[in-house]
VEXGUTI-928881 format. One record per atom (N, C-alpha, C, O): x, y, z. Coordinates in steps of 0.1 Angstrom, whole numbers, plus 2048, in hexadecimal, padded with zeros to 3 digits. Layout:
VEXGUTI-928881
XYZ
...
***
This chain:
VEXGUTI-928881
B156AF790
B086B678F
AFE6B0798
AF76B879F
AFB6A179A
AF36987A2
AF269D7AC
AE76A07B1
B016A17B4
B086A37BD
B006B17C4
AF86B27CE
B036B67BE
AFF6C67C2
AF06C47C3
AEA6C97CD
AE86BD7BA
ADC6C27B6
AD16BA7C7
AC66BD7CC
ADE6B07CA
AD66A77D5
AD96AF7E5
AD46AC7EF
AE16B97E3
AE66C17EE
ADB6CA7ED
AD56CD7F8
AD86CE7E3
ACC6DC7DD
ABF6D87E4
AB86E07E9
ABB6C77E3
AB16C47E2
AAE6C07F3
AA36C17F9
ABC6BC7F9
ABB6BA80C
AB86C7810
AAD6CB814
AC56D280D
AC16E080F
AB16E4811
AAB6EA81B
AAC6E0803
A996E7803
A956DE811
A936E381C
A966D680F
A906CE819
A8F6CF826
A866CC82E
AA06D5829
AA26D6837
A9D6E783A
A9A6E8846
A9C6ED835
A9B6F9835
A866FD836
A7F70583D
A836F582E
A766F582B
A6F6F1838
A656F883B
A736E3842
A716E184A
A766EC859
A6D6EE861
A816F185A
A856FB85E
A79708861
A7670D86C
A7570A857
A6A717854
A6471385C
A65718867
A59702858
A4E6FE85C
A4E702871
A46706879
A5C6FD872
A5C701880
A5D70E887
A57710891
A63715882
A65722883
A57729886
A5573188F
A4D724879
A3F72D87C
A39725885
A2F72B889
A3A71788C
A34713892
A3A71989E
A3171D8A6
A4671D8A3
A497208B1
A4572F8B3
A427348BE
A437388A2
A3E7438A6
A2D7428A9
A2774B8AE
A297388A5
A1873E8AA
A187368BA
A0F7398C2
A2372C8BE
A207278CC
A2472F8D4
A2372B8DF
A2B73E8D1
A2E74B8D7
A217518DD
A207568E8
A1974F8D6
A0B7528DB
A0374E8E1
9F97548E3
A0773F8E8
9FF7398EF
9FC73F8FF
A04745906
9EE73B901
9F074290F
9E5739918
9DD734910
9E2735925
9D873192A
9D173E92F
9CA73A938
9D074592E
9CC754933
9C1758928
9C375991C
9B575B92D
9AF75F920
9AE76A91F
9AA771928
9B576D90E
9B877C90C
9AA786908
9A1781901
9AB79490D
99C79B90D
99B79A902
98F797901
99F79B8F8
99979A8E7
99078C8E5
98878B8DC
9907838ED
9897798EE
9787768F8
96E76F8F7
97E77F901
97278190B
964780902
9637868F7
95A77A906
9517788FF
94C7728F7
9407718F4
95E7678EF
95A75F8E4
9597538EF
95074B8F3
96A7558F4
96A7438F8
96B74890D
972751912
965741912
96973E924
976739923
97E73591B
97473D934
983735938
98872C932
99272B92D
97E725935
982712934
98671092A
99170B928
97B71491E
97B712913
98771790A
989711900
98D722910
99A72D909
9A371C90C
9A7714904
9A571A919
9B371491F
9B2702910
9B96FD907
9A5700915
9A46F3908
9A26F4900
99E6EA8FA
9A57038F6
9A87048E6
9BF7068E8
9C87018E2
9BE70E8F3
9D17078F5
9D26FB8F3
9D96F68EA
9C96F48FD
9D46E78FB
9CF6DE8F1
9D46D38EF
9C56E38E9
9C46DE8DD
9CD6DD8D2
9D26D38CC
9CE6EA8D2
9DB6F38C7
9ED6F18CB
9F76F58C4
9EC6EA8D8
9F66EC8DA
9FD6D68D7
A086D18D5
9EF6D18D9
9F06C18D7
9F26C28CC
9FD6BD8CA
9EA6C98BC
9EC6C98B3
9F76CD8AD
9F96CB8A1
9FE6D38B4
A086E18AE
A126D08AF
A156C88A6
A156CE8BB
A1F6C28C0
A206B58B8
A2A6AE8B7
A156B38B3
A196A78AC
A146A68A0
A1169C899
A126B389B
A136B888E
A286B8889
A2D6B387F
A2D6BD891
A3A6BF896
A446B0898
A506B0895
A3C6A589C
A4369989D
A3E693892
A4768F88A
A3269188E
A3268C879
A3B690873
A4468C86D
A3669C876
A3F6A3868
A4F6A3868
A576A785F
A5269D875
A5F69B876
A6668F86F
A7068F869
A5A684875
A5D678871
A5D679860
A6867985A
A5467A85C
A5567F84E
A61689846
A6168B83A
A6868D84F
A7469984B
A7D69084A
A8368F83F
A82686856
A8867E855
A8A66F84B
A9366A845
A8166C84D
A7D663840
A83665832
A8C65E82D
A7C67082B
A84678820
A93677821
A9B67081B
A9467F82B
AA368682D
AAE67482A
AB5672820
AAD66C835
AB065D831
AB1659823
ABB65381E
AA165D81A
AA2652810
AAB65C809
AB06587FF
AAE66980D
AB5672804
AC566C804
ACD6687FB
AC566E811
AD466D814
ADE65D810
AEA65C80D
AD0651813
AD864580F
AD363E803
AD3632803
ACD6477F8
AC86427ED
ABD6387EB
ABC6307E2
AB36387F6
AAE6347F2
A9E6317EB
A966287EC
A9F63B7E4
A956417D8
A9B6367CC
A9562F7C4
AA86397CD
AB06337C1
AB16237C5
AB261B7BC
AB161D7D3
AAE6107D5
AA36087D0
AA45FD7CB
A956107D3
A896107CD
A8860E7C0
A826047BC
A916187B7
A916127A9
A9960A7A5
A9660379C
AA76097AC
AAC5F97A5
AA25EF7A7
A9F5E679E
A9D5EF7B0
A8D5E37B1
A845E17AB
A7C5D77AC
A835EC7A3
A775EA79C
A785E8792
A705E078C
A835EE78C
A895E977F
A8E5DC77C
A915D7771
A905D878A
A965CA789
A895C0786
A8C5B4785
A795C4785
A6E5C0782
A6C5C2772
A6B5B876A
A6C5D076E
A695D4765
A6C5DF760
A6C5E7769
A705E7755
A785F074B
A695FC740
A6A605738
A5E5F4748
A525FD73F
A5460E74A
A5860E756
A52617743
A5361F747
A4A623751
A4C62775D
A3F62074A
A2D625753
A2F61B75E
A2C620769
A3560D761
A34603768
A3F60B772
A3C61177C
A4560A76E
A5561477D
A4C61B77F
A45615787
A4662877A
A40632780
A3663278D
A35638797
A2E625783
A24623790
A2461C79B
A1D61B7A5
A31616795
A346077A3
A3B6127AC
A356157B7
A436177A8
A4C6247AC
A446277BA
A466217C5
A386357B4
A2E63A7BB
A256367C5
A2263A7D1
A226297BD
A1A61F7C9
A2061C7D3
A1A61D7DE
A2D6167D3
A356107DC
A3D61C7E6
A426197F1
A3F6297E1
A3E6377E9
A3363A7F3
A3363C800
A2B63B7EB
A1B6397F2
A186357F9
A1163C801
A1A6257FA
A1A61C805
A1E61F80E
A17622818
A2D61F80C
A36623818
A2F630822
A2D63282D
A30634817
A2C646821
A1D642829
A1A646835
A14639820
A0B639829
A0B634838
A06639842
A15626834
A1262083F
A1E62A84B
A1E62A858
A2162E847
A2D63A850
A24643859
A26647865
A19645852
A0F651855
A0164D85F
9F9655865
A0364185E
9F463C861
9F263886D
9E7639873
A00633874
9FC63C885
9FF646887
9FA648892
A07652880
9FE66088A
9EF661887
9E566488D
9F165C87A
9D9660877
9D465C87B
9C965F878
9D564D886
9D0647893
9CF64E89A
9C465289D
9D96538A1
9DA65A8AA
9D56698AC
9D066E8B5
9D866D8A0
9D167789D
9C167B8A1
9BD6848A8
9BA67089A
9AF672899
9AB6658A8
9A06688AD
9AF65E8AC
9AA6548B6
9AF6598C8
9AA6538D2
9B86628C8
9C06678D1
9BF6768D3
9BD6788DF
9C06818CC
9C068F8CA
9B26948CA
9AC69B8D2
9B068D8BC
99E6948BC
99868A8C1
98D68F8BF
99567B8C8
98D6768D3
98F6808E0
9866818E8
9996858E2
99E68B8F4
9976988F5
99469C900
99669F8E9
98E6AB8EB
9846A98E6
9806B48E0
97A69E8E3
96A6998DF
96A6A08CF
9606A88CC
97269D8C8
96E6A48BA
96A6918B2
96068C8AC
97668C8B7
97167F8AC
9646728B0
96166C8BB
9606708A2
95366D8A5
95965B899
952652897
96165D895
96A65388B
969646890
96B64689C
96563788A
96462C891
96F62588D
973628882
97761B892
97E61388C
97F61087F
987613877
97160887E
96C605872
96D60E867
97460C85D
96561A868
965626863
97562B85C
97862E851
97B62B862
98962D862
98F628858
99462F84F
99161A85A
997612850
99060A843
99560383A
98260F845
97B614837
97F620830
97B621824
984629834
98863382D
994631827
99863581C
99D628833
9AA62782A
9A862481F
9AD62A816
99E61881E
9A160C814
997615806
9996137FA
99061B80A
98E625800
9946317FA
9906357EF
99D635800
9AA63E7FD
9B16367F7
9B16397EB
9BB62A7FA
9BE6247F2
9B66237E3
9BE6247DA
9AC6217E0
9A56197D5
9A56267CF
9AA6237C4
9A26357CF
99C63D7CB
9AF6427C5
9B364A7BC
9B463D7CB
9C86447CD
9CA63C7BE
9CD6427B4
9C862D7BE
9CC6227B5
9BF6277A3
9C1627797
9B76287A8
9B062D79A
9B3639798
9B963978D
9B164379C
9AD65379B
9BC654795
9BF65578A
9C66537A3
9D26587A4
9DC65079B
9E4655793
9DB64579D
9E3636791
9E063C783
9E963C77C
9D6640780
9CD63D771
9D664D76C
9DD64D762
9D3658773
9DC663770
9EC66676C
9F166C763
9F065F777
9FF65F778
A0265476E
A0E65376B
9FB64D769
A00644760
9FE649751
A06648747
9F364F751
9ED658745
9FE662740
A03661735
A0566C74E
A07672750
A1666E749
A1A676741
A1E66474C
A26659746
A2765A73A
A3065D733
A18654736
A1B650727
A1B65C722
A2666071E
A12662721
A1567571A
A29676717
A2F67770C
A2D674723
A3867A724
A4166F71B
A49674713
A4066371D
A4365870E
A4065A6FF
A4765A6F5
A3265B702
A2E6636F1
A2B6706EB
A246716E1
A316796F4
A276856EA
A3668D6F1
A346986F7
A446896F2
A506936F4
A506A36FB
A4D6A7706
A536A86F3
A546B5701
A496BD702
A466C670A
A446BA6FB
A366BF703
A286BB707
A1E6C2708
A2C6AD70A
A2B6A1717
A226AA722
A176A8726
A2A6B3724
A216BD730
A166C672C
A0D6CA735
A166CA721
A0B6D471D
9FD6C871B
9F36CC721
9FC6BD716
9F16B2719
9EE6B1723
9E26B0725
9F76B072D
9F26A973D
9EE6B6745
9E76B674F
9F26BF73F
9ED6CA743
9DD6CF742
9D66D6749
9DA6C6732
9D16CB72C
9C26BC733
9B66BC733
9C96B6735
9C56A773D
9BD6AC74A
9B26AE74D
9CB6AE752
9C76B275F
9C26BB763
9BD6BC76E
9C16C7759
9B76D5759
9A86CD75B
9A26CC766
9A46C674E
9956C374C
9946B675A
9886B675F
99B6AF75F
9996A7765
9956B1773
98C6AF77A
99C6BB774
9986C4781
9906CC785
98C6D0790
98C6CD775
97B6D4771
9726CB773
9686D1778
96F6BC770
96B6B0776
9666AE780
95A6AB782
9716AF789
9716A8796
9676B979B
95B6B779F
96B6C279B
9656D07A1
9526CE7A0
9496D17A7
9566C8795
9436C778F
93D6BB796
9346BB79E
9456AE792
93E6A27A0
94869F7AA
9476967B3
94C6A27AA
9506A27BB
94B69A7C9
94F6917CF
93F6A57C8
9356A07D3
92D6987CC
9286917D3
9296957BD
9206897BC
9276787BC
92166E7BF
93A6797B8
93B66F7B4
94666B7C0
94565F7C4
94E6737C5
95366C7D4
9566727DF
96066F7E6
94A67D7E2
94567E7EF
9386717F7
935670803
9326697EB
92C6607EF
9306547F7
92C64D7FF
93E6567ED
9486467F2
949647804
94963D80A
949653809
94C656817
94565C820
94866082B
93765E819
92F665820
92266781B
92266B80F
913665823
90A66B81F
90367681E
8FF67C829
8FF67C80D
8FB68880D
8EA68480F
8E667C807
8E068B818
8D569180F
8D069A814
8D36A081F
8C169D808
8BD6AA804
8B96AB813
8B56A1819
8BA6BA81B
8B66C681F
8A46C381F
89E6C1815
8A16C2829
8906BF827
8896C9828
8916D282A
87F6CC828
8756D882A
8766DC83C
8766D6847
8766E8836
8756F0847
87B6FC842
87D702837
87C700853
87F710851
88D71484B
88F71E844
89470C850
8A170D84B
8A270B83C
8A9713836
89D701835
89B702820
89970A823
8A3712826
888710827
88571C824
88D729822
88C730818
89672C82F
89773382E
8A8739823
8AC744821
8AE72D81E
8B6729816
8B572F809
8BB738803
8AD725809
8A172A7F6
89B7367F5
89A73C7EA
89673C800
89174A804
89F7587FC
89E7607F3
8AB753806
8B375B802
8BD75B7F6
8C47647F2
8BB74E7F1
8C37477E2
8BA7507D9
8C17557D1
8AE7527D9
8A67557D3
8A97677CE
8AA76D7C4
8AB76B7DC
8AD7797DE
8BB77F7D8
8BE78A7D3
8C17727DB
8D17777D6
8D47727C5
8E07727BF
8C976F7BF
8C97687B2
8D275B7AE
8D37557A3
8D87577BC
8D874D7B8
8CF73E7B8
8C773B7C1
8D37357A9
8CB7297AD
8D171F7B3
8DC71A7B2
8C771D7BA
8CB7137C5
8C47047C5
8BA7027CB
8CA6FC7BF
8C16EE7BE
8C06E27C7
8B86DA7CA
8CF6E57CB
8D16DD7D6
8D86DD7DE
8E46DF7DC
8D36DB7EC
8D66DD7FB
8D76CE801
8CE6C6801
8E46CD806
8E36C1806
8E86BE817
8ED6C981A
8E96BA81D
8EC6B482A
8F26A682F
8ED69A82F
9006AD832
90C69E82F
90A69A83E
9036A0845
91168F843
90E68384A
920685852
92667A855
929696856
92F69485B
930690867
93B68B86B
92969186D
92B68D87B
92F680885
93167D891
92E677871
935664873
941664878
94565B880
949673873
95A67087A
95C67F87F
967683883
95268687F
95B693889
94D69B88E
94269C888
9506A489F
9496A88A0
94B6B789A
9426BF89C
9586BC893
9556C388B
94C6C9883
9456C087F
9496D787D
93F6DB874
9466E586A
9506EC86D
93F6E285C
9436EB851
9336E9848
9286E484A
9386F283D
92E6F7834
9396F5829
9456F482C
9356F381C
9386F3811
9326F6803
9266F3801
9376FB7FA
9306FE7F0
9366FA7E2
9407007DD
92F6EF7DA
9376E87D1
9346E77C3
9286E87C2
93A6E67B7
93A6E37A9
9336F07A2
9326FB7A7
9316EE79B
92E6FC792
9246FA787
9206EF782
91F707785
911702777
9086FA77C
9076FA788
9016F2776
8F86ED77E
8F96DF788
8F16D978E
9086DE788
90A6D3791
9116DC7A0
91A6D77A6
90C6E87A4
90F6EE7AF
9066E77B5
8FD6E07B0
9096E87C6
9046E37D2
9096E97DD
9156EA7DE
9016EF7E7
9036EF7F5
9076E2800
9026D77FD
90C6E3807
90E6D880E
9146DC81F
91F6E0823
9066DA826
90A6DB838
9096D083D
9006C883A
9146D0846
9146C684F
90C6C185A
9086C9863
9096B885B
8FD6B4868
8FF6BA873
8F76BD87D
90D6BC870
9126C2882
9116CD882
9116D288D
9116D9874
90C6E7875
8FF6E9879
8FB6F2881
8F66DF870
8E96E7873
8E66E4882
8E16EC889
8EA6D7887
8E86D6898
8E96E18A1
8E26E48AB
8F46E989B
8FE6F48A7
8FB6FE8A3
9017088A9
8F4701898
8F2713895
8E1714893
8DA70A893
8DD724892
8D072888F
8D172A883
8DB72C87C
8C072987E
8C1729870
8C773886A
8CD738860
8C6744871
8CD74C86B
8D875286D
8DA75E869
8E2749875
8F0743874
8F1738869
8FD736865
8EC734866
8EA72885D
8EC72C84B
8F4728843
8DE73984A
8DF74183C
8E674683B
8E8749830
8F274F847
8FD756846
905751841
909756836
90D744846
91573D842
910737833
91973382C
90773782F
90172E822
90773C818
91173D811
8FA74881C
901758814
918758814
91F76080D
91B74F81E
92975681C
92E74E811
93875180B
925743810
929736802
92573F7F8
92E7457F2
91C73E7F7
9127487E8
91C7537EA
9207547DE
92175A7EF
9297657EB
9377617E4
93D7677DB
93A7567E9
9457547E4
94874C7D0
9507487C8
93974E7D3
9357477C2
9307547BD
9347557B2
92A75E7C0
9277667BD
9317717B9
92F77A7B0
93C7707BF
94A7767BC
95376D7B4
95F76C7B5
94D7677AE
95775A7AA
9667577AE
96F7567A7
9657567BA
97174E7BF
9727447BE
97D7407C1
96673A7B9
96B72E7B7
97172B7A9
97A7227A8
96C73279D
972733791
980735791
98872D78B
982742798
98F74A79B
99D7407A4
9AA7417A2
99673A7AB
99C72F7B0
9A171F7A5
9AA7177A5
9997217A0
99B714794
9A5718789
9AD710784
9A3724787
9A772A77B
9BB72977F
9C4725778
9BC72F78D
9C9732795
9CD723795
9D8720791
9C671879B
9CD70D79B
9CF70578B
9D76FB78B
9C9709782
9C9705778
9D870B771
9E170576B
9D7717775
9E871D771
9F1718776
9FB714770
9EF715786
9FB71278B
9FB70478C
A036FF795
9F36FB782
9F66EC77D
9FF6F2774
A0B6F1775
9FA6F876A
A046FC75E
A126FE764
A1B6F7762
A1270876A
A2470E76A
A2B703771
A37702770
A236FA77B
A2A6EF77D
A316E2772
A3D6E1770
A286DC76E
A266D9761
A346DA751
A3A6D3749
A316EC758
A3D6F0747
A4C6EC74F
A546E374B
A4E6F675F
A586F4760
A5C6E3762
A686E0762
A536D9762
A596CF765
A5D6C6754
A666BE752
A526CB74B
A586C973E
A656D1739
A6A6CF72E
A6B6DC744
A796E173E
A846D8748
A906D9743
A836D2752
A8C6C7759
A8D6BD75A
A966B675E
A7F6B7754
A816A7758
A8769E751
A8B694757
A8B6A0744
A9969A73F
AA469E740
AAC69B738
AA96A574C
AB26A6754
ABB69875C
ABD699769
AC068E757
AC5687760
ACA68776C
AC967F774
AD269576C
AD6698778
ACD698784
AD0699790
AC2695780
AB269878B
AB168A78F
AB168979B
AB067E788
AAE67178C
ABA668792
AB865E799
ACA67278D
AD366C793
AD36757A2
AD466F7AC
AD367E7A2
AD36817AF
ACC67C7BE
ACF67E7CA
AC16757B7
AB866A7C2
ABF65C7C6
ABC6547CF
AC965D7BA
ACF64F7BC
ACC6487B3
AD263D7B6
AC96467AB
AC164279E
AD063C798
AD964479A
AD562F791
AD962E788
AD962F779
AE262B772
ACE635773
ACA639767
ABC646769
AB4648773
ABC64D75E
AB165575C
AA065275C
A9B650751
A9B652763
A8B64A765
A84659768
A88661771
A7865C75F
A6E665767
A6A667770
A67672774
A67658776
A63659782
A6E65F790
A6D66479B
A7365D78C
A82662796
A83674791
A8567C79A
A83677786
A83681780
A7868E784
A7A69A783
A6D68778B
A5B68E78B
A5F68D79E
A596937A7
A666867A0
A656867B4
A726917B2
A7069A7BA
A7E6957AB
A8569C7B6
A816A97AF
A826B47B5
A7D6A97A1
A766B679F
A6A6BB7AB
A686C77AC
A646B27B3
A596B67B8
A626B97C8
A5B6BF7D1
A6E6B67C9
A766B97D5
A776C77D5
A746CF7DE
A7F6CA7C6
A836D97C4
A776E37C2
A7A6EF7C0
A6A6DF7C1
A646E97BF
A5E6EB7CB
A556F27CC
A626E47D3
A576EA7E0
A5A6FE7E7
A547047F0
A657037DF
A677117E3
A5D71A7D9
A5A7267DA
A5970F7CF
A5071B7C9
A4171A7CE
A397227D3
A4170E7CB
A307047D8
A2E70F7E1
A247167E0
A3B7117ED
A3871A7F9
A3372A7F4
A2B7327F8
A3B7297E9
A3773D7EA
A2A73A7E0
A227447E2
A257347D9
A1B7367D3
A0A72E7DC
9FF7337DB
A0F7237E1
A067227F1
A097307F9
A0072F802
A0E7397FC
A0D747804
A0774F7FC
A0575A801
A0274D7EE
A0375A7E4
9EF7567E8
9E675E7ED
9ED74A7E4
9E27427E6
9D87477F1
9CD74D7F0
9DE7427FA
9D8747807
9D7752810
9D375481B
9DC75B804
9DC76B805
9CF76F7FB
9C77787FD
9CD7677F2
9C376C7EA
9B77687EF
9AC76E7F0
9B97567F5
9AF7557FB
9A775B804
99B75C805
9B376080F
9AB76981B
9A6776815
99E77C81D
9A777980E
9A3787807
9997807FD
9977897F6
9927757F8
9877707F4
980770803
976778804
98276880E
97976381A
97177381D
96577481E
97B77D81F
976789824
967791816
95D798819
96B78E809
965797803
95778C806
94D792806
95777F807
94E77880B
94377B816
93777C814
94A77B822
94778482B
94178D82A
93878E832
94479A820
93D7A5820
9317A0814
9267A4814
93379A80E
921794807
91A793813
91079A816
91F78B819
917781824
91078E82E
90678D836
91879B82D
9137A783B
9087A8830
8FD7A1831
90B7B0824
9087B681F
8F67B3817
8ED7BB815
8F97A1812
8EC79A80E
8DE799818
8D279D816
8E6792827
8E0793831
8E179883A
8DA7A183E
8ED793840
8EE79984D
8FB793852
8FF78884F
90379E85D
91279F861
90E794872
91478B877
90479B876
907792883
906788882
910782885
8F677D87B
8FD770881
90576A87A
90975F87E
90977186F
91A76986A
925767874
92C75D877
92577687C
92E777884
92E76E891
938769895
92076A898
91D7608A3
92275189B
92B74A8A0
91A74E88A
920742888
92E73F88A
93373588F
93474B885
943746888
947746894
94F73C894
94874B89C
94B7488AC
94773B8B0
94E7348B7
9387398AA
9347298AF
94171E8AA
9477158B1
94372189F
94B715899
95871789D
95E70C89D
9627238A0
96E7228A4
96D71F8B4
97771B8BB
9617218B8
96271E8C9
95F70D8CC
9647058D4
95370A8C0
9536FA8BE
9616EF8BB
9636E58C1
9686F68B0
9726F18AB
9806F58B6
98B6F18B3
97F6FA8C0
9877038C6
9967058BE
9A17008BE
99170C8B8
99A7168B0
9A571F8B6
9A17268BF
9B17208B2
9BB7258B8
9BA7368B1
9BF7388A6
9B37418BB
9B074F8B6
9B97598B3
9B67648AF
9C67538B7
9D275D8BA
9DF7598B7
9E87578BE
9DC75A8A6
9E674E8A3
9ED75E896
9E976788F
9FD75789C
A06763894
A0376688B
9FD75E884
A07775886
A02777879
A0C77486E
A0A779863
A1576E871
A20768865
A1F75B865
A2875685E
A1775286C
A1274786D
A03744865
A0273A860
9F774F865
9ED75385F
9F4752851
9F374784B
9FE75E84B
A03763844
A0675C83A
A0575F82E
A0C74E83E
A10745836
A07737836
A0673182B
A00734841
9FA728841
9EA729841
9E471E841
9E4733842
9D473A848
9D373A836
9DA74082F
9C5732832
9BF73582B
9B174182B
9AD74A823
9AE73D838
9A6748842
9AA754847
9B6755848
9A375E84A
9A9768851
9A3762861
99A75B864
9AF767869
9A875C878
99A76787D
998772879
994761885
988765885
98477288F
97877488F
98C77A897
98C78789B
98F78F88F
98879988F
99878E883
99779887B
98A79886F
9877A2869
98578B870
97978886B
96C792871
96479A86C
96E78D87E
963797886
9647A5884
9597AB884
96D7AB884
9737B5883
96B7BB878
9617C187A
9717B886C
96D7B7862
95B7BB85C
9587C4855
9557B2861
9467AD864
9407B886B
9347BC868
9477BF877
9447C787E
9437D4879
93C7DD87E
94A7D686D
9497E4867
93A7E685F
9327EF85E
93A7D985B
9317D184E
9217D7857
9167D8850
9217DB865
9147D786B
90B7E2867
9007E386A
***
């Protein structure tokens, strides 16, 4: 049964990766140096040819991680060594919560340090070459060491929580951690930005001018309250820009980037703010919590109906039945439901961004939404012409010609 189940589990894997490529070679079907007339207007020449080879640097060594990473797996799959990992640790200690987390950590590790030159490179080589990164050395490896710390409390303190449950409270081990990790996600939603967006960034308040003004002007109009406007300090590691809109009840907050308000007008500025407020005003952010809150659950149950499955821990290589071996190849086999319910997601999402959109024509106004976003996909140089079975599956967004599109009816 090990047997088969470790064939099942290369199969997802190889297959899974397979896809990943497949949609990548269909949207690089569309590449072109040629700028196509549907573009005329957004991006120039120049500009079309250096969102290719943007898209096309990224597309490439998106393609060699993720390879290395395919590979990696596939190895510890093939010569046991998941199950090497655990003769080792057991040869330390027999606590359960202790395997688990030595387990995790020492996975962790690995994967980080596996990962941590392409995210050099990534960010020191890719985004320095086309002037996006603004990231310092220093900066950099402050973040690691705060990802680690935030990984070892937040993530340690959970997964160990998550252990004992499953030691003391038997088969329904999962409905607690479910009931755990619900309120912990309701938590984090509410401070978020007060308790570790600070760790990495400074927020503050939005000062008087025309822009509050004109903020509070329309929060006012749209009944929403608006208490705080806050203005983060991205531009330490990217010349990127975004807007955000966070927590709920009275711990909501606006949040623009230094590098938005630099690059847009203030009434590109309330557009994009109105496309936030719409999206609280339609409660998509609820609706969004509410969905991942289920789809903690149904993860959750089906893993309280396999994880005393031995067959799951021996198939890693495992000489005895351990949870932690039990919770990694369950999370191997579920990545076919992961995929279709990430597509089901980002189908709902893009059909949230658009009804958003239409607040935003509708509260204020369709054009300068429409200019903001051209600014930021022509800033970001955004790849405009990207497949629609590529969209389909990986586009949280709708890409931004059907956005315009869209907007344009709205005028």
């Amino acid at each position: 049964m090990e047997n088969v189940l470790l064939y099942v589990i290369i199969a997802i894997l190889v297959a899974d990766f397979i896809f990943d490529r497949v949609m990548d070679y269909l949207n690089a079907s569309r590449w072109s140096n040629d700028l196509p007339p549907e573009l005329i207007g957004i991006y120039d020449q120049e500009k079309y040819r250096k969102s290719q080879d943007y898209t096309k640097a990224n597309t490439r060594f998106g393609t060699l991680s993720s390879s290395v990473s395919f590979v990696f797996i596939l190895l510890m799959l093939v010569f046991g060594g998941f199950g090497y990992l655990d003769i080792l640790i057991r040869s330390y200690t027999n606590h359960p919560v202790l395997v688990t987390l030595l387990f995790f950590g020492l996975l962790g590790l690995l994967s980080d340090l596996l990962s941590t030159p392409f995210d050099i490179y990534k960010i020191f080589v890719i985004e320095e070459k086309f002037g996006f990164n603004k990231t310092s050395p220093l900066t950099y490896f402050t973040d690691k060491l705060k990802g680690w710390m935030l990984a070892l409390i937040i993530g340690g303190g959970l997964l160990g929580l998550f252990v004992w449950f499953y030691v003391s409270a038997g088969s329904y081990f999962w409905l607690y951690a479910w009931i755990v990790f619900s309120g912990f996600s309701i938590f984090m939603t509410m401070f978020y930005s007060t308790l570790i967006v600070p760790l990495f960034n400074k927020q503050t308040p939005l000062g008087d001018g025309e822009l509050r003004t004109a903020i509070e002007d329309f929060a006012r109009k749209a009944g929403f309250r608006l208490d705080n406007i806050f203005v983060i300090d991205g531009s330490k590691r990217s010349a990127k820009a975004n807007a955000y809109f966070s927590g709920i009840g009275p711990k909501k907050r606006i949040v623009l980037y230094d590098t938005l308000i630099e690059n847009h007008t203030t009434d590109e500025l309330v557009a994009v703010l109105a496309h936030e407020i719409g999206h609280y005003k339609k409660k998509h952010t609820l609706k969004g919590s509410i969905i991942s809150i289920l789809h903690t659950g149904l993860m959750l149950f089906l893993l309280g109906l396999f994880i005393n499955e031995a067959a799951l821990s021996l198939a890693l290589g495992a000489e005895q039945p351990g949870f932690h071996m039990g919770l990694l190849a369950f999370g191997l086999l579920y990545a076919p439901v992961s995929l279709i319910l990430g597509i089901l997601g980002n189908s709902m999402s893009r059909k949230h961004e658009y009804e958003a959109d239409t607040y935003a024509a509708e509260e204020f106004e369709a054009a300068p939404l429409q200019d903001a976003l051209k600014k930021l996909s022509v800033s970001h140089l955004s790849n405009l012409r990207p497949h629609p079975a590529y969209v389909y599956v990986h586009y949280s967004h709708p890409p931004l010609l059907q956005r315009l599109a869209h907007l344009d009816k709205l005028k």
